[in-house]
C-alpha positions in Angstrom: 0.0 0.0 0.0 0.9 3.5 -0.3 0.3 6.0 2.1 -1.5 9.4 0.7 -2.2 11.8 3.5 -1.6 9.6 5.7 -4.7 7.5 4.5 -3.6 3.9 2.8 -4.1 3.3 -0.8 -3.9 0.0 -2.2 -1.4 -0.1 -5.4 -3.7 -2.4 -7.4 -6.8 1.0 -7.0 -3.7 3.3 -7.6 -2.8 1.7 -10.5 -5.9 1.2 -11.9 -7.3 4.7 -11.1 -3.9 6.0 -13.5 -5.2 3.5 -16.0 -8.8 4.8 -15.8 -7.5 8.5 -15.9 -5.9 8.3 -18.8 -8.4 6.4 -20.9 -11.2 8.6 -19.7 -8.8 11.3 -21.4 -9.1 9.3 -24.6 -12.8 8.7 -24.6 -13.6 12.7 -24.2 -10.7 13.4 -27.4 -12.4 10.5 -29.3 -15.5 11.3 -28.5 -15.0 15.2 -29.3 -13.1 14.1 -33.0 -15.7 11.9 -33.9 -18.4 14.7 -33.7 -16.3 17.2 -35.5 -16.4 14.1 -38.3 -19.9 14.2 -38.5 -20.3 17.8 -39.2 -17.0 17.5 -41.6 -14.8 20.0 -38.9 -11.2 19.2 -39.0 -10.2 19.2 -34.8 -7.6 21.7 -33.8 -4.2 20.6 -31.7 -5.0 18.7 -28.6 -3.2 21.3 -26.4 -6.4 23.5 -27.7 -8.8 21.9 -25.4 -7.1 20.7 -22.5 -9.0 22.2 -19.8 -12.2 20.5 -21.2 -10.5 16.9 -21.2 -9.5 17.2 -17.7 -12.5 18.5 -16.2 -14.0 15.4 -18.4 -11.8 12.9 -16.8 -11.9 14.6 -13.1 -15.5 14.8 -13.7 -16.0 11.0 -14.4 -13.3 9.4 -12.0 -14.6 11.9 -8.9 -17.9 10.7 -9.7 -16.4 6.5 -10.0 -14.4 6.9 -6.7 -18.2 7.9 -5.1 -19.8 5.0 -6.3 -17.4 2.4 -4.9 -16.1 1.4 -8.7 -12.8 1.2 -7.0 -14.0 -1.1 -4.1 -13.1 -5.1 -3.0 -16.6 -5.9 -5.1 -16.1 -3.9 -7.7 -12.4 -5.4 -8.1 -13.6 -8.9 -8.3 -16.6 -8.8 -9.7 -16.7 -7.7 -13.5 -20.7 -7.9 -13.2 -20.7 -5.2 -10.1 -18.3 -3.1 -11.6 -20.5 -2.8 -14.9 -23.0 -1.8 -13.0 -21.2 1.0 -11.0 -19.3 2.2 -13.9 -22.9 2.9 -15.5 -24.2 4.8 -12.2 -20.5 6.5 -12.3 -20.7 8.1 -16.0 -24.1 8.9 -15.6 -23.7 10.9 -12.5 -20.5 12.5 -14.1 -22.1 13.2 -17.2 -25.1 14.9 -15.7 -22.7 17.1 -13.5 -21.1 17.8 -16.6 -23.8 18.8 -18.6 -25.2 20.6 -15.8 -21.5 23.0 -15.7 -22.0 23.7 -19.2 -24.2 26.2 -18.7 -22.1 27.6 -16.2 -19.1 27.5 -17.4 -18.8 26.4 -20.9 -15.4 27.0 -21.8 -14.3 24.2 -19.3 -16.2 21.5 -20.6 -17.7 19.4 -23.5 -20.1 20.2 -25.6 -23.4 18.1 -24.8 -22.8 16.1 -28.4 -19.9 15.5 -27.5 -20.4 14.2 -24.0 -23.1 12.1 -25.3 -20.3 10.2 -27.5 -17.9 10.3 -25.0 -20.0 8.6 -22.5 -20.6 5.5 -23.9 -16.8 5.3 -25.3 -15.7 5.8 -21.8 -18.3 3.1 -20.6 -17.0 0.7 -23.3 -12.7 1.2 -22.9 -13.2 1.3 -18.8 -15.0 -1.7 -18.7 -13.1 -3.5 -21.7 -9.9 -2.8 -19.6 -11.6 -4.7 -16.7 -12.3 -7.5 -19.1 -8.6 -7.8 -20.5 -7.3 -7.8 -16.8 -9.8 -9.8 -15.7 -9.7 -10.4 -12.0 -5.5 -9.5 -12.1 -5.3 -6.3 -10.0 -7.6 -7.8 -7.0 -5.7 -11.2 -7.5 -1.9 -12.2 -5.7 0.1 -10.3 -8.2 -0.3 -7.3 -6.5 -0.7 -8.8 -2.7 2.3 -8.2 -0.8 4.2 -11.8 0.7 4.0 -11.6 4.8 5.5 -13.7 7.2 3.8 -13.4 10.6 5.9 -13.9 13.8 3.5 -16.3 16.5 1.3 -18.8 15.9 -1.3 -18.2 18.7 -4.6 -16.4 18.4 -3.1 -12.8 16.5 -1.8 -14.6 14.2 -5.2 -16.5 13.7 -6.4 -13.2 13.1 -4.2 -12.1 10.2 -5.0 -15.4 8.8 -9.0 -15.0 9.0 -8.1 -11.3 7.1 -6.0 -13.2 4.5 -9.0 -15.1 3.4 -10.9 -12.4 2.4 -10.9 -11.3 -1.2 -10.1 -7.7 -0.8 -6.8 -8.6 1.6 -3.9 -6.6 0.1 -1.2 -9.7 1.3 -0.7 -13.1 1.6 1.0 -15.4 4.5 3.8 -17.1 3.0 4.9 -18.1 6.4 3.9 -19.0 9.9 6.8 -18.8 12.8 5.7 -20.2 16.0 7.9 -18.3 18.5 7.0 -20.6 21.7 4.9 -17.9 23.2 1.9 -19.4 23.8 -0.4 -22.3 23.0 0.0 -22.7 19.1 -3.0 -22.5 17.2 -1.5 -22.3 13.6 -0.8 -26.0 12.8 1.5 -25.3 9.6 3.6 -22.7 11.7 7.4 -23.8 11.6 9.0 -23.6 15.1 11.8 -20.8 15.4 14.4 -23.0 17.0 13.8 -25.4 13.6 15.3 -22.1 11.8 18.9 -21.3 12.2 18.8 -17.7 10.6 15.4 -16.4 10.5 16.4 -13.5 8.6 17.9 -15.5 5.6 14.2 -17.6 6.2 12.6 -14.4 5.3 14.4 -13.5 2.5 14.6 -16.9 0.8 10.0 -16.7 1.1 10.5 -13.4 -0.6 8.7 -11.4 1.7 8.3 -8.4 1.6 6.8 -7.5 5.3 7.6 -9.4 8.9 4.3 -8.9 11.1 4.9 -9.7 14.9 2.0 -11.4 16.5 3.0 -12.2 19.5 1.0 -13.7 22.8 2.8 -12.4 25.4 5.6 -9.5 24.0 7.3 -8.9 27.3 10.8 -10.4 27.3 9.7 -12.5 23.9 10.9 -9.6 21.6 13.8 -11.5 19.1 15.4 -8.6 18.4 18.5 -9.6 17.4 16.0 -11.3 14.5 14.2 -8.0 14.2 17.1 -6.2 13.6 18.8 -8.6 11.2 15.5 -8.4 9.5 15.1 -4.9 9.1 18.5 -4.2 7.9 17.8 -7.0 5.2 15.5 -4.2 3.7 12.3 -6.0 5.0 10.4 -3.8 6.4 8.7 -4.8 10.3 5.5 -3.9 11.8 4.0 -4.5 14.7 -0.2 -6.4 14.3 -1.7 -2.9 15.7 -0.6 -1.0 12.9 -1.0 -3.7 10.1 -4.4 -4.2 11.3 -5.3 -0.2 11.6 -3.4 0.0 8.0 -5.3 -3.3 6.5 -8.2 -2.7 7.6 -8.5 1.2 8.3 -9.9 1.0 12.1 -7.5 1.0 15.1 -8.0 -2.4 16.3 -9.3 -2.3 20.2 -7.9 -6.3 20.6 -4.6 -5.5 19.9 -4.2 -1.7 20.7 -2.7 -0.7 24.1 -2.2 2.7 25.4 1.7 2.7 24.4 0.7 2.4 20.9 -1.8 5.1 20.9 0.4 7.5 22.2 3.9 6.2 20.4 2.3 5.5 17.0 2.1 8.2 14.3 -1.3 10.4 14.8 -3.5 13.0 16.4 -1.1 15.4 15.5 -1.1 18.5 16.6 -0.5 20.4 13.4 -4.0 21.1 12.2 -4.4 24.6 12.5 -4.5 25.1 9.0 -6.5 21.8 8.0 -9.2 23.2 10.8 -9.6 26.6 9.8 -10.3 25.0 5.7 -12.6 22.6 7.2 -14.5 25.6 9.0 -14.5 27.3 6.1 -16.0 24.4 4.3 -18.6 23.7 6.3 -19.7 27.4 6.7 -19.8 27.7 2.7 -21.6 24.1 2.6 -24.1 24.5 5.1 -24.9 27.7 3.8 -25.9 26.3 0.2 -27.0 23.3 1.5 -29.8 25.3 3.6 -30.6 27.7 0.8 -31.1 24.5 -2.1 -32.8 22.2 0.7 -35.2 24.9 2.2 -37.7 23.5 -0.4 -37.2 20.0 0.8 -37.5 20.2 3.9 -40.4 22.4 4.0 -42.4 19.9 1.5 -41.2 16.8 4.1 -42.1 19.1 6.8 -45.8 18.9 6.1 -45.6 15.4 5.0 -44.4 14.1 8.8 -47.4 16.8 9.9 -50.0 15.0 7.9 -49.3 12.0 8.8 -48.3 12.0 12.4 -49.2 13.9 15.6 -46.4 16.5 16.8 -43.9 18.6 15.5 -42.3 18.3 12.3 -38.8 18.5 13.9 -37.4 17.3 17.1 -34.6 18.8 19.3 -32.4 16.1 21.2 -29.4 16.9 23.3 -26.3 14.7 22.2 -22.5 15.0 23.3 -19.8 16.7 21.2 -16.5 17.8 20.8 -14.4 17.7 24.1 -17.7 15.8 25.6 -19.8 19.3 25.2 -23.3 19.0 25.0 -25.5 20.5 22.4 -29.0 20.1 20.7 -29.4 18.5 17.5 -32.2 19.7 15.5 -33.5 16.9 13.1 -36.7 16.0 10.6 -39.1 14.0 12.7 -38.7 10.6 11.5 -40.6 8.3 14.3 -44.2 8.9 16.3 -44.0 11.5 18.8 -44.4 9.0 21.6 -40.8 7.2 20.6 -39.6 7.9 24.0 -42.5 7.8 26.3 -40.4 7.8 29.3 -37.6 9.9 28.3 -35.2 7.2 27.9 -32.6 6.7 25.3 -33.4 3.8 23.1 -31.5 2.3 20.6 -33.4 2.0 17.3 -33.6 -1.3 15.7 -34.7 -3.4 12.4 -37.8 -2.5 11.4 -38.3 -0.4 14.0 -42.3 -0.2 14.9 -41.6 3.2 16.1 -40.8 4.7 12.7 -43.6 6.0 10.5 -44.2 5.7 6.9 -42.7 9.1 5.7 -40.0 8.6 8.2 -39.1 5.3 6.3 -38.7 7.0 3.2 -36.8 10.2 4.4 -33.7 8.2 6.5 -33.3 6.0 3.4 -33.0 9.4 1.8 -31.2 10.8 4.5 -33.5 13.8 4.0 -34.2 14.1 7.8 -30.5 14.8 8.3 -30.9 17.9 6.1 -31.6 20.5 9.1 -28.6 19.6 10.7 -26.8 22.0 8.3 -28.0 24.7 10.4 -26.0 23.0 13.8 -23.3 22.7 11.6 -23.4 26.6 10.2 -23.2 27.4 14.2 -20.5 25.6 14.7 -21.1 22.8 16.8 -21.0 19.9 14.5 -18.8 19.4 11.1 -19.8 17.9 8.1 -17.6 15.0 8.5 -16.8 13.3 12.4 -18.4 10.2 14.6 -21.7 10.8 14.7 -23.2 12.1 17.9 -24.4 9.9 20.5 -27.4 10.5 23.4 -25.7 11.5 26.6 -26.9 8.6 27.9 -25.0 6.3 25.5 -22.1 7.8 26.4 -22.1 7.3 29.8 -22.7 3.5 29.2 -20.5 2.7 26.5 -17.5 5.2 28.0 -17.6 2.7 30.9 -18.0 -0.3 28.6 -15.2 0.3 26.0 -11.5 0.9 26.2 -11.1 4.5 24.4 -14.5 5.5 23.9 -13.9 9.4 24.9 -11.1 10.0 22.5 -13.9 10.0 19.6 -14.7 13.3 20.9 -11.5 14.5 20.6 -13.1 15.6 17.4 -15.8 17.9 16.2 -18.7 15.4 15.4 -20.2 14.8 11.7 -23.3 14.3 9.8 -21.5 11.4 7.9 -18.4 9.7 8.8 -15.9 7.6 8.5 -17.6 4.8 10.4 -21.1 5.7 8.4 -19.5 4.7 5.0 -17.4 1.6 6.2 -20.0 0.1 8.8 -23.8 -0.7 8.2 -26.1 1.1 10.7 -26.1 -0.8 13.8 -27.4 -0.8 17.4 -26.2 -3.0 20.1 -23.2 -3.3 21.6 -20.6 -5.0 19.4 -22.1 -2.5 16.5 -20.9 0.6 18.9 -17.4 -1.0 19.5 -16.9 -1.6 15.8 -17.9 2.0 15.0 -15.6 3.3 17.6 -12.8 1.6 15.9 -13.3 3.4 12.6 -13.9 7.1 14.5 -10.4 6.1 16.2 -8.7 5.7 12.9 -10.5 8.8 11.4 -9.8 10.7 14.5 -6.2 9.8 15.1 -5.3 10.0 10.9 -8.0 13.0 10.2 -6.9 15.1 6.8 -8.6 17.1 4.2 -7.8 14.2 2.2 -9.7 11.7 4.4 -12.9 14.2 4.6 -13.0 14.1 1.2 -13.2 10.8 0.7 -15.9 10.3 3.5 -18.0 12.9 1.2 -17.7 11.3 -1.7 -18.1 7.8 -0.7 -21.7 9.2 1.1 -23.2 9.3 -2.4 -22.6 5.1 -2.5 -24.4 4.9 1.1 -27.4 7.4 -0.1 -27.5 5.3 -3.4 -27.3 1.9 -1.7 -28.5 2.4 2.0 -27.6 -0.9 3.4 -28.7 -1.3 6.9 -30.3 1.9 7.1 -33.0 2.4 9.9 
């Protein structure tokens, strides 16, 4: 992988989003000479319409990376990717012909965007088809050789299985720290010189999984290892880097406050993301008014009591303040003024309320909380007082999250279908950890685009 603002990238997605790139290039100068063909224009030098080609490919591959086109499924599958490179194109091609009117001198004309889009449909998904299932295949997996044999290493090997892992174990090296529960692990002291081990498996990554680290470190073997140019990580960090959630198994307070993160350097990353979400929340309020006046009346007709409600959540620094959302369940939710957590097919949610959380329309007023400054656009969610109390007491870590100003969507929102209970809180916690502890532009970004997949498809939305 390849670290980008101190978010991971695969190679295999880097690669392939360079590939995509340049061919979307192609399909919006083919598409653009064909036209001039048809009405017997001879094209000009490419250099003469640059700008439009690029704002065609940015367009198109801003619009793929929303989708999920560059996803595990998408990478394996040629049948999903068709069918998220159509959404893709057709988005991008709509918010393309859409800027022509405002700007026309930086795109296509709409002729030739209607060519271009179904030459670009045709090379990106005939490139998927010549590489077949390469780039999500072992070519481009790195070779890993774990260090234990008990239940972390277990672990790595349950991740290996998946078909998105970026690695493969090419080697198991029970270190007689624990009961052994890797049967195929080779014993260290069968091994002479572990270091020439490594390097004869070809590996390109040593991954220490030890039971019981005190007084087991080899480090004369992690030494000879590293200076073989073999680079050595301890299982927190391969797990927060392979899976992008600080791991609360494996994670102990040395790491947190060793490990690279929740630097302290953000001054000028805040003050942009301020800025952001002042000019956002200010359009989005102006273009949603409509919206959520129309849904306003809809939740009035057909339910008793207001059309929004006001709840009191927790916040940055553990802060309280009032969220101010569309009215999605009866007014009686909460008869006794205790938190409850919603649940599948929740009784308590009514017809219209159904439709606007698929929609995620009822989140729409809580542009105005985050035009005052109390929430961001991106974060962890907010959470009932009440909920926090518990769950602080109940899991290792829980107030860092609000080291952070909370979101609307987040990085747990787009990895992690909506859950209630328990073990859905502690696996949501581990992905506001990782956004909280590597938090960039870069990342918030990302979070925003990859909400248009969850608003698309709203798995395990209640």
């Amino acid at each position: 992988m390849i670290r980008l603002f101190k978010h991971y990238v695969p190679h295999a997605v880097l690669l392939l989003g360079i590939m995509d790139f340049a061919l979307l290039l192609l399909s919006a100068e083919l598409g653009w000479i064909y036209r001039l063909s048809q009405i017997g224009s001879i094209p000009e030098p490419v250099t003469t319409r640059l700008p439009e080609l690029l704002t065609f490919a940015a367009a198109l591959q801003v619009a793929m990376v929303a989708v999920g086109v560059y996803g595990t499924d998408a990478l394996n599958s040629l049948r999903f990717a068709f069918a998220r490179l159509l959404v893709a194109v057709s988005l991008g091609i709509l918010f393309l012909s859409a800027l022509f009117f405002l700007v026309p001198e930086l795109t296509l004309w709409r002729s030739n965007l209607f060519y271009s889009m179904f030459i670009s449909i045709a090379v990106l998904f005939g490139m998927r088809i010549l590489l077949g299932k390469t780039l999500g295949g072992a070519a481009f997996r790195r070779r890993l050789v774990v260090l234990g044999a008990g239940g972390r290493a277990q672990r790595i090997k349950e991740l290996a299985k998946d078909a998105g892992s970026g690695f493969v174990v090419v080697g198991y090296i029970a270190m007689n720290d624990g009961p052994q529960e890797i049967p195929e692990a080779i014993n260290r002291d069968a091994i002479y010189n572990l270091a020439d081990h490594v390097v004869l498996l070809n590996a390109s990554e040593v991954v220490l999984a030890l039971e019981e680290r005190r007084n087991a470190l080899p480090l004369d073997d992690l030494i000879r290892i590293k200076t073989t140019g073999v680079h050595v990580n301890d299982l927190s960090t391969f797990l927060e880097r392979e899976t992008g959630r600080v791991d609360l198994d494996s994670v102990n307070p040395s790491w947190l406050i060793f490990s690279d993160g929740f630097s302290s350097g953000r001054r000028l990353s805040s003050a942009a993301k301020r800025l952001f979400d002042l000019l956002a929340s200010a359009i989005v309020l102006t273009l949603a008014l409509p919206i959520i006046a129309l849904t306003a009346i809809a939740v009035k007709l057909e339910s008793k009591g207001p059309a929004f409600y006001r709840q009191t959540r927790v916040g940055l620094y553990g802060q309280e303040f009032e969220v101010i959302k569309l009215r999605s369940m009866t007014d009686d939710a909460e008869k006794d003024g205790e938190a409850v957590w919603a649940q599948e097919n929740d009784p308590r949610i009514t017809r219209v309320g159904r439709i606007i959380r698929k929609l995620r329309i009822d989140e729409l007023p809580q542009a105005w909380t985050v035009l005052k400054g109390e929430m961001s656009f991106v974060g962890p969610r907010p959470e009932r007082k009440q909920f926090v109390d518990d769950l602080t007491t109940k899991m290792p870590y829980y107030a860092e999250r609000h080291m952070v100003k909370p979101g609307i969507t987040g990085w747990a929102q787009v990895n992690y279908p909506y859950g209630a209970s328990l073990e859905d809180s502690r696996a949501k916690l581990e992905y506001d950890l990782y956004y909280a502890k590597n938090y960039t532009p870069f990342l918030d970004l990302l979070i925003l685009l990859q909400t248009v997949r969850v608003v698309l498809w709203p798995e395990g939305v209640r």
